[in-house]
C-alpha angles and dihedrals in degrees: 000000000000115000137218139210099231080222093060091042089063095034091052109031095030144077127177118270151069132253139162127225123234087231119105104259128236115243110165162030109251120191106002138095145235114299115223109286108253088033119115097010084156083085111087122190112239094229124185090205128028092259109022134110117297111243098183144011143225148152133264109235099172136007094274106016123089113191114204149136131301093233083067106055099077106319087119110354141009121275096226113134129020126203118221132195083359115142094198143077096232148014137033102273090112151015110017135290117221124187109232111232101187130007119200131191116212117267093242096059122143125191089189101052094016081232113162092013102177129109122187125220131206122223122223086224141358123286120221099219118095116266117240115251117261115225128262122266099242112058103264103118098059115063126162101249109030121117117247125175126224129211132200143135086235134139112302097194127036145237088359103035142108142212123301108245083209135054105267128194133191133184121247128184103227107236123221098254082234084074099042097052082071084076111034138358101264123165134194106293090065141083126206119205134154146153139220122313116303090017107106140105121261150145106018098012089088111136091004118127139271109214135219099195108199092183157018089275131048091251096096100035114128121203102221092167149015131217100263115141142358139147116330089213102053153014114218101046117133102263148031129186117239122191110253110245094189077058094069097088092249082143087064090053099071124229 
């Protein structure tokens, strides 16, 4: 597996600026259930103020990097504050609270597509929780059929939900993008999963990961997508589209 320097990752993939996607995004976690308190505290809430609601999630890659999605860094509200190790939606009664200092959209975005749909925030200061694996450069750790398991504080009902108060987390097959593009125009730089009927992520789960776990614990847990896109009409359906983190040109950047 090839390696990064989160700096060179920023310096190299991303420019200043925020922008939103034409795609429905994705706001929830549909059909699953709370994960164990403690558990995936590698997912951090996108915040506008210290306590209030998470609009938005992410994962902490390094101690003072975020990676997300460009719907969270100013498309409805501002990305001020995240959240990291915290198991609920809202407050400062765990896990810790960080003030962002510069958020930043890849280079390669496109509104249009939604091609290339991650944006990187800077912490203020580190945060003490272990940061979530990135993937390897060469496509191995995204393979259609595997299971991957997506966590978010979304929606848990839908049309007529509202946000889960726990981390939730639901388990997703991860489609060939060949299938997928039966549903919707997807490139390269995404990734399409999905479960069964009603199991899905939606209004809230936007930028948060996707998770390869590789054991019993979180340590070797690799993020390979982030909520970004699905249906405009539904959540629930089969399939959403993630944005492809193996996409992002980490193999260019050395070891």
């Amino acid at each position: 597996m090839k390696s990064i320097t989160t700096a060179s990752f920023a310096l190299i993939l991303f420019g200043v600026g925020a922008a939103s996607a034409d795609h429905a995004s994705r706001v929830l976690v549909l059909g699953g259930g709370a994960v164990p308190s403690g558990t995936k505290t590698y997912t951090t809430g996108i915040r506008a103020t210290i306590d209030g609601d998470s609009f938005c999630g992410g994962s902490l890659i390094s101690p003072t990097h975020v990676l997300t999605t460009t719907a969270c860094i100013g498309y409805t509200k501002p990305a001020n504050w995240v959240s990291v190790g915290t198991h609920y939606l809202n407050g400062t009664h765990d896990g810790e609270q960080i003030k962002v200092v510069s958020a930043q959209n890849h280079t390669g975005f496109n509104s249009t597509s939604g091609s290339y749909d991650v944006a990187l925030l800077r912490l203020e200061r580190p945060s003490k929780f272990m940061p979530v694996k990135l993937p390897a450069a060469d496509d191995s750790d995204v393979i259609p059929g595997m299971r991957s398991n997506l966590v978010g504080w979304g929606y848990t009902s839908y049309p007529n939900g509202t946000k889960a108060y726990e981390l939730q987390g639901v388990g997703l097959e991860v489609w060939s993008n060949t299938d997928c593009a039966r549903i919707y125009s997807l490139d390269d730089t995404m990734v399409c999963a999905g479960g069964g009927v009603g199991k899905d992520s939606c209004n809230g789960d936007t930028g948060g990961p996707l998770i390869k776990e590789r054991g019993p614990g979180d340590e070797d847990d690799i993020v390979v997508g982030l909520v970004s896109w699905g249906s405009r009409m539904w959540c629930g359906v089969p399939r959403s589209v993630f944005a492809c983190v193996e996409s992002l040109g980490m193999d260019q950047l050395g070891h």
